[in-house]
SESEVEX-631090 format. One record per residue: residue number from 0; y, z, x of N, C-alpha, C in turn. Coordinates in steps of 0.02 Angstrom, whole numbers, plus 50000, padded with zeros to 5 digits. Atoms other than C-alpha are relative to their C-alpha. Example, Ala and Ser with C-alpha at 12.3 -4.5 7.8 and 13.67 -1.06 7.14 Angstrom:
<rs>
0	49941	50000	50045	49775	50390	50615	50060	50000	50045;
1	49941	49997	49958	49947	50357	50684	50055	50037	49961;
</rs>
This chain:
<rs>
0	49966	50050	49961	51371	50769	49639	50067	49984	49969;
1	49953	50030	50057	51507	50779	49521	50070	50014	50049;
2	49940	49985	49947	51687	50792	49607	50000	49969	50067;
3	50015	50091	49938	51619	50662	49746	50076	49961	50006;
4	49942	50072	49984	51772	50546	49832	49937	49951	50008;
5	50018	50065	50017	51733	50380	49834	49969	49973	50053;
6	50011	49985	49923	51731	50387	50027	49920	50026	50005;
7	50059	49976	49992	51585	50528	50006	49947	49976	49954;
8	50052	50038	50025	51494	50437	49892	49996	49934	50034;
9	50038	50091	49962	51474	50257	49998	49974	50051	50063;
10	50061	49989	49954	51409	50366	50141	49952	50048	49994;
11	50073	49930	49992	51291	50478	50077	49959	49934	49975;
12	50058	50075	50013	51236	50294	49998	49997	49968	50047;
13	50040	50025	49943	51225	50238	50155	49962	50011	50045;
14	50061	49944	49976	51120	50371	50215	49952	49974	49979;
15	50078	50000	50045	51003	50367	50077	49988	49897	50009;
16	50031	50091	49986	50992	50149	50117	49987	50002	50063;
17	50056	49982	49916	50965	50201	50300	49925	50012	49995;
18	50059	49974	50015	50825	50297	50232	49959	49964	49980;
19	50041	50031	50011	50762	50193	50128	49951	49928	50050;
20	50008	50072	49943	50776	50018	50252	49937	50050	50061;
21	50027	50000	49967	50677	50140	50371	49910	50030	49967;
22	50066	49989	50049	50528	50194	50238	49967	49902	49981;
23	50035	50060	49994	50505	50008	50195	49961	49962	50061;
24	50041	50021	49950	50472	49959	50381	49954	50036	50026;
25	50059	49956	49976	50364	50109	50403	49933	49956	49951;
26	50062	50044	50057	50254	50013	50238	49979	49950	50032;
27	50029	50051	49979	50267	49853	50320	49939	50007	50060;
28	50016	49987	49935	50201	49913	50495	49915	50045	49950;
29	50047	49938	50031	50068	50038	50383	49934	49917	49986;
30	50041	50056	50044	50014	49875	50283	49957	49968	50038;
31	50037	50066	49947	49986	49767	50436	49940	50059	50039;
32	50047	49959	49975	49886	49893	50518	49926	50004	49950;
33	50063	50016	50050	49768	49915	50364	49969	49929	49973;
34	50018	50070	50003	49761	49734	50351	49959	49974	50082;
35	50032	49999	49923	49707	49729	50544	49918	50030	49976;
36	50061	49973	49992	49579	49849	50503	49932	49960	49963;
37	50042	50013	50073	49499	49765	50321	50001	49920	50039;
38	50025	50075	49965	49508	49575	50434	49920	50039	50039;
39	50058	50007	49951	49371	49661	50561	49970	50023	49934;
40	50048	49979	50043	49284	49737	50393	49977	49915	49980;
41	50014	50070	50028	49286	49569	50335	49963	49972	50031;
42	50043	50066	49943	49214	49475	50491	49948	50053	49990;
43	50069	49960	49995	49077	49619	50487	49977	49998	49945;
44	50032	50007	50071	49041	49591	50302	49963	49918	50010;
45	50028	50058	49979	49019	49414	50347	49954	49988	50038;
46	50058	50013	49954	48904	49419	50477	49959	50044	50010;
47	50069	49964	50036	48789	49550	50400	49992	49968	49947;
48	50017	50006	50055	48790	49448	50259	50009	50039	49935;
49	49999	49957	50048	48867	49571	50138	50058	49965	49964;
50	49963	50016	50054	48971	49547	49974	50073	50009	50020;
51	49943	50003	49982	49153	49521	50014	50042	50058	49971;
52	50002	49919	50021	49163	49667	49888	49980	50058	49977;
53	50052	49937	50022	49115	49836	49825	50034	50032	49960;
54	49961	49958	50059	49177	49887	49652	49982	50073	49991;
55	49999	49931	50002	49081	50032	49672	50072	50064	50030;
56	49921	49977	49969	49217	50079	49817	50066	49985	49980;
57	49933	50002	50051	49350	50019	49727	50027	50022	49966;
58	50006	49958	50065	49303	50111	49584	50046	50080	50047;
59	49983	49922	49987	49326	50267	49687	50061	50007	50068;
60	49933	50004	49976	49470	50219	49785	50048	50011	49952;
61	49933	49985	50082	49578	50200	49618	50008	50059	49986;
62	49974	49936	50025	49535	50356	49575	50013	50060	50040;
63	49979	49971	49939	49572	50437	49736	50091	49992	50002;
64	49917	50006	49968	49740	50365	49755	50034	50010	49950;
65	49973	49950	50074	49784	50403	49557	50002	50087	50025;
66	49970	49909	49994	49763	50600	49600	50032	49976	50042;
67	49956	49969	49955	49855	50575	49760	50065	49987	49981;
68	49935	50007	50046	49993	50489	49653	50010	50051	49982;
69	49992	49943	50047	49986	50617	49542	50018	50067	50037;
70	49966	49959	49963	49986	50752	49678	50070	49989	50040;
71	49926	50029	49974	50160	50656	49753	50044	49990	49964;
72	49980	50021	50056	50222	50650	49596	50034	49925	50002;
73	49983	50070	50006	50223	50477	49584	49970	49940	49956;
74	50045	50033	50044	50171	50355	49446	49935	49972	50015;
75	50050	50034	49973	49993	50334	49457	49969	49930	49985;
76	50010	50064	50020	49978	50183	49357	50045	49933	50056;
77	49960	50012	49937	50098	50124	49503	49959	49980	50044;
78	50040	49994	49916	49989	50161	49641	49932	49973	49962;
79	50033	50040	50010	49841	50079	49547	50012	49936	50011;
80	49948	50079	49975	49965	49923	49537	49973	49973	50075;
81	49960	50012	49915	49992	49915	49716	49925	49997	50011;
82	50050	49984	49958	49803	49974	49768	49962	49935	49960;
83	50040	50080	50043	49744	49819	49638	49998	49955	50034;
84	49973	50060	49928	49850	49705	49742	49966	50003	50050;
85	50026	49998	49923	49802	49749	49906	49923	49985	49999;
86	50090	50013	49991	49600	49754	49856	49993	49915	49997;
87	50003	50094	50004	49631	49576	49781	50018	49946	50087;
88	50000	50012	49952	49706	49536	49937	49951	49987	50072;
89	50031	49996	49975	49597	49590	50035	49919	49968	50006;
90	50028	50054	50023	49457	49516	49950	50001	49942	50020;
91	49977	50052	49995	49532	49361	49961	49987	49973	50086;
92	49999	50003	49908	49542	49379	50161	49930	50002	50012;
93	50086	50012	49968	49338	49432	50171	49974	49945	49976;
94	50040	50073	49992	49293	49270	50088	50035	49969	50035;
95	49990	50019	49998	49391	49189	50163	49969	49971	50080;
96	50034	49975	49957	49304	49256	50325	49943	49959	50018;
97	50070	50045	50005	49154	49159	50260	50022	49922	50017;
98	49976	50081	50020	49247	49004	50264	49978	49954	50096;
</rs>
């Protein structure tokens, strides 16, 4: 990128912030959808009477989405992060279910 005007460097960065601005609202739109889905898990955990969670599945979610990090090359301690959050989250939403 070396020899770049100044010109071709603000719009290839405004490309790549196009890009990005349209990857974040693909997440948001992704998120709410899987949050749609884990509310009806929730009301159905609730009214079978089941545990709001399942560390077993948890367990083997983490380590599902670590390889797929890893196959995306992407920090998997990262994508644990993130998949921590969201379980807590989620969690949070099936008791809340009970309420």
């Amino acid at each position: 990128m070396t020899g770049m005007t100044s010109e071709e460097a603000l719009s290839r960065l405004k490309h790549f912030r196009a890009s990005i601005d349209n990857l974040d609202a693909a997440l948001i739109h992704i998120l709410a959808e899987r949050f749609r889905i884990t509310k009806s898990v929730g009301e159905l955990k609730a009214g079978a009477d089941l545990p709001p969670a399942d560390p077993a599945r948890e367990k083997r979610q983490v380590e599902r989405l670590r390889k797929l990090a890893l196959d995306a090359d992407l920090d998997p301690d990262f994508a644990e992060k993130l998949l921590n959050f969201i379980i807590r989250e989620v969690i949070r939403h099936h008791e809340q279910a009970r309420s």
